[in-house]
N, C-alpha and C positions, 0 to 999 in steps of 0.2 A: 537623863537630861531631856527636859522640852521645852520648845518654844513656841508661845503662840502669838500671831501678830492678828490683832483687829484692824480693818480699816477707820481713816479719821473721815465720818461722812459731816463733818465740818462742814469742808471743800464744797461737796454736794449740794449743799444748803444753800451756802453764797451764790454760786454758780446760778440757783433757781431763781433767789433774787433778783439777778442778774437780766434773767430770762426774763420774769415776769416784768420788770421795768421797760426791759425794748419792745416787749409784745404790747403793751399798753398804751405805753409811748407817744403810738401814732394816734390813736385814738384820743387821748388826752387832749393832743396838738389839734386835733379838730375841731373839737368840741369848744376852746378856748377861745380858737378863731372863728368860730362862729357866732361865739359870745360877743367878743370885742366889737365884731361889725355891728353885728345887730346895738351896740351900748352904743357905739361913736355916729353910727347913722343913723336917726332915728326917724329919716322920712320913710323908708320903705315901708316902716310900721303900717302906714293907709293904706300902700297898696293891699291889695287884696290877696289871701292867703300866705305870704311873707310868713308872719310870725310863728301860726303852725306850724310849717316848712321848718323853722330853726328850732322850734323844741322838739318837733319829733328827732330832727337831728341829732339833737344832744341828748335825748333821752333815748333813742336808738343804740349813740355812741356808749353810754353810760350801760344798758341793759347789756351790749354785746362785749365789753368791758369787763362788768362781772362775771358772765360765761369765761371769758378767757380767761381770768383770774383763775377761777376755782379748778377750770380745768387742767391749764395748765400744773398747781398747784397739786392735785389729786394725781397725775401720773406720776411729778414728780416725786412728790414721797412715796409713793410705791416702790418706785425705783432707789430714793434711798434705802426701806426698808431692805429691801433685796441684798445690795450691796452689803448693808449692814452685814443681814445673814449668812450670806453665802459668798464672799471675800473676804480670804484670812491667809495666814502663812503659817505652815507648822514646822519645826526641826525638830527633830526626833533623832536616835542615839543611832538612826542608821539611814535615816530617808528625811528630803525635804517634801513638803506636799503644798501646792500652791493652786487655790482654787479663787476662783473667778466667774461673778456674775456676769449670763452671757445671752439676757436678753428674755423675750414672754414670745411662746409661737400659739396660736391655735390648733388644738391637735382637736379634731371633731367639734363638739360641741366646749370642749374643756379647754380651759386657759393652763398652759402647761408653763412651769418654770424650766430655764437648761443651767448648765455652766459652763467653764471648762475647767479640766481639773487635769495637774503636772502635778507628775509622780517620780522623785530621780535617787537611786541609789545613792547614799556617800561615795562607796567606793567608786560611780564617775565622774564626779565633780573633778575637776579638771582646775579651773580658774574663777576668779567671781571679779568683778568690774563694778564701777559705780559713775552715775553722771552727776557729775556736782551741781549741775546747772536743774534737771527737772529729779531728780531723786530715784532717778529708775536704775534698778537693778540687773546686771547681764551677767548671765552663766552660762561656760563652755564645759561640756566634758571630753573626758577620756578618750583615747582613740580605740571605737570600740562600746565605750560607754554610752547610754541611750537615756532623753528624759520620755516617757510616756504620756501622752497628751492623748484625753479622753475629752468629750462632747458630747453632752447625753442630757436628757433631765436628771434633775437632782435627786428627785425618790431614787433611780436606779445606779447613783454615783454614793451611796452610800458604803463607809469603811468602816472598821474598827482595827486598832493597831497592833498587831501580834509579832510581840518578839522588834518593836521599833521599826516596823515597814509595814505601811496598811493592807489589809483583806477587807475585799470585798463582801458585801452579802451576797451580792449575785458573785457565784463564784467565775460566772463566764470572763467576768471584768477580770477575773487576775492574771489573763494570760492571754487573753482576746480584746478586740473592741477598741486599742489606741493607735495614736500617729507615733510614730520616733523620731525624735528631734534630739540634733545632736548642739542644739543654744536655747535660751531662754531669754524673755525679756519677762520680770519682773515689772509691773509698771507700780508708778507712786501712788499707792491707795493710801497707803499710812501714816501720812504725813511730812514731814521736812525732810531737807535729804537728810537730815540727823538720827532721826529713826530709819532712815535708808542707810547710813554708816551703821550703825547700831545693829540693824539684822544682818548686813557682811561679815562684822566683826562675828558674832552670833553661828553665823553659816561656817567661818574659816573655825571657829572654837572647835564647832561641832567636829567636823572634817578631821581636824587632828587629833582629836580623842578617838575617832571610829581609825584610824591609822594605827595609832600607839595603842590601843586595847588587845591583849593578850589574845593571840589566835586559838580556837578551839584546839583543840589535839582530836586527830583522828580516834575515832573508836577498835579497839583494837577486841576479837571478840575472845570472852575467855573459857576455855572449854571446862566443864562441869567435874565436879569429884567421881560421877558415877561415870562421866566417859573417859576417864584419867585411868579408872582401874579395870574398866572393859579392855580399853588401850593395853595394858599392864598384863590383863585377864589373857588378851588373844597373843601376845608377846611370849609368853610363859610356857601355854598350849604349843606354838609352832616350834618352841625351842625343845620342849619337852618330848613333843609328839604324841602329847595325851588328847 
């Protein structure tokens, strides 16, 4: 069994919107009203230098406008992009795995990606919570049980999932390198709280099939034909006395 949850970068998008209208906003409002006087009054026009004055204004306003447009616009999608790739949620038949875009640092001359990335047993899952209100998700585990909370760039947070718990390529990661946190907040990347019901429901499935799954049986080891009859061999001899 697996689950995999994409984020909705929907949200993202409007949000930028959002941005880009109050950044502009002001600018707009200047530009307008400097229109308006200049249309409603039209004596300053003789005076001297006036009208220069207001087109440079407004063509000022308007060139520094477009900058903030495209720029604002350029970070933003990058940072959807990011989100897109690197926020997801996985269940798996023995582990949740919850990874999360966590930002661009300068490392030397290089633009380095990080994230954070929760790593939690089934067997600590403890309890799962949900907020009706913002769609985020809360997990408690076990007493005793630990989620692993890494922060790294992404090249070196790389897994592959062996046996339904992920390994690391660096192997240092699989035993070195996190925090232990005994809660989680899930936040709402993936939309309504309905996909946030949907992945509890999801998480609790999981949890009770990794409970109810038939326990390994210890291995018991079994000794050889040819040491059964050395066994047999050296038995015979001390009885014998040959």
């Amino acid at each position: 069994m697996r689950n995999f949850f994409h984020p909705n970068t929907q949200k993202y998008i409007t949000r930028r919107k959002y941005i880009l209208w109050l950044t502009l906003l002001p600018l707009v409002q200047g530009s307008v009203i400097a229109l308006l006087i200049t249309i409603v009054n039209l004596r300053p026009f003789y005076e001297k230098g006036y009208l220069p004055v207001v087109l440079f204004s407004v063509g000022g306003a308007a060139v520094l406008g477009t900058l903030v447009f495209f720029t604002v616009y350029a970070v933003t999608e990058v940072a959807v992009k990011r989100i897109a790739r690197y926020t997801y949620l996985e269940i798996d038949s023995k582990s949740l795995i919850y990874s999360r875009y966590a930002g661009d640092y300068l490392a030397g001359r290089k633009l380095e990606v990080s994230r954070k990335l929760y790593v939690m047993h089934l067997s600590a899952l403890k309890s799962i919570g949900l907020c009706e209100k913002t769609g985020a998700i809360y997990i408690e585990t076990e007493d005793g049980g630990i989620i692993r909370e890494y922060h790294d760039r992404t090249e070196r947070l790389k897994y592959k999932l062996a046996g339904g718990f992920p390994e690391f390529e660096s192997w240092w990661y699989n035993d070195n390198g996190f925090t232990s946190l005994t809660e989680l907040r899930i936040l709402p990347h993936f939309g309504s709280a309905e996909i946030s019901r949907k992945i509890c429901e999801h998480l609790a499935e999981a949890k009770r099939k990794f409970d109810n799954a038939p326990k390994p049986k210890p291995y018991v080891h079994k000794e050889t034909d040819y040491v059964k009859r050395k066994k047999a061999m050296d038995k015979w001899k001390k009885l014998t006395g040959v």
